[in-house]
C-alpha positions as CSV (number, residue, x, y, z in Angstrom):
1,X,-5.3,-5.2,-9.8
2,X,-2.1,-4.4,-8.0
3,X,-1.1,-1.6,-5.8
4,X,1.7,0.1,-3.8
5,X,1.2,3.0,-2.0
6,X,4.3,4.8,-1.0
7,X,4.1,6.8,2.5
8,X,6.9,9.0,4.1
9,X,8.1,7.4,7.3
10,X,7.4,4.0,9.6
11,X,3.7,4.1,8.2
12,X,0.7,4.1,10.8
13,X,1.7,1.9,13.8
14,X,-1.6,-0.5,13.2
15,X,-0.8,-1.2,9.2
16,X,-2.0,-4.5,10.1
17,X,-5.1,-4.1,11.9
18,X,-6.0,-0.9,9.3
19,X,-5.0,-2.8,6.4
20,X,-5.0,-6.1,6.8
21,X,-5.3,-7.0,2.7
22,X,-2.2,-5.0,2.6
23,X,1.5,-5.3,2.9
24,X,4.4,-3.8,4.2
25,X,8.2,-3.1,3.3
26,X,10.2,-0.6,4.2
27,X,12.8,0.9,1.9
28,X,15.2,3.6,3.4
29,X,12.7,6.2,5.0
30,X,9.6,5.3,3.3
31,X,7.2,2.4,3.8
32,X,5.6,0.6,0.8
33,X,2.1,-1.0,1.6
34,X,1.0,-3.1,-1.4
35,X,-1.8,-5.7,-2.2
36,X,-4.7,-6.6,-4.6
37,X,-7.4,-4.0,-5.1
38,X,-10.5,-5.4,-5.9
39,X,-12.1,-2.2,-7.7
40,X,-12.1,1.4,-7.7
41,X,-14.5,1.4,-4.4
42,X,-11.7,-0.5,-2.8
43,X,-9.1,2.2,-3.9
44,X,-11.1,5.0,-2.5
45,X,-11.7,2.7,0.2
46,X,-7.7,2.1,1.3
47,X,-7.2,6.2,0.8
48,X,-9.7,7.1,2.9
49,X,-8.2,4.8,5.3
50,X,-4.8,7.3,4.9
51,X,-6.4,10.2,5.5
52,X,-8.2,8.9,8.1
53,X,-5.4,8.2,9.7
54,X,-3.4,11.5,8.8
55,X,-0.9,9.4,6.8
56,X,0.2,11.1,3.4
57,X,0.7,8.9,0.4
58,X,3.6,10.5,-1.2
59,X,3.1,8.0,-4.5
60,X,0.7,5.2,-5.8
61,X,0.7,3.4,-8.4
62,X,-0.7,0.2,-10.0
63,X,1.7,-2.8,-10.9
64,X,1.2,-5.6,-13.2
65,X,0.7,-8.8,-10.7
66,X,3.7,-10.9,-10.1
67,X,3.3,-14.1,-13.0
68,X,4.9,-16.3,-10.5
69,X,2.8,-15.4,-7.4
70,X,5.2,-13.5,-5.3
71,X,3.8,-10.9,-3.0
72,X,6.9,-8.5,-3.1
73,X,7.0,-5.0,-3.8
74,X,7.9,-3.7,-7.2
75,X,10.0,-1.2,-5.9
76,X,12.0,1.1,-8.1
């Protein structure tokens, strides 16, 4: 499974040491963090992560894997 996970602003300053299976774009104010979610405890895993951090995910959503192995966003 595929997610993004859309958050208002830069994003939390340590994306990559918090979420290092994830990654990050940035598109106009928001940031999108996206990556493979191996199962549900994985999802809840990643939002507890957020709200650890005090970062609100304004949107999240799962996307159909890329079929020719990109890692961008599917941003719409």
């Amino acid at each position: 499974m595929r997610y993004e996970f859309r958050v208002h602003g830069p994003g939390p300053a340590s994306a990559a040491e918090v979420f290092p299976e994830l990654e990050a774009a940035t598109l106009g104010e928001d940031t999108i963090l996206y990556g493979a979610v191996i199962d549900e405890a994985h999802l809840f895993g990643l939002l507890a992560r957020f709200r650890m951090l005090g970062v609100l995910v304004t949107k999240m959503r799962q996307v159909p894997s890329p079929i020719d192995g990109s890692r961008a966003p599917l941003i719409d």
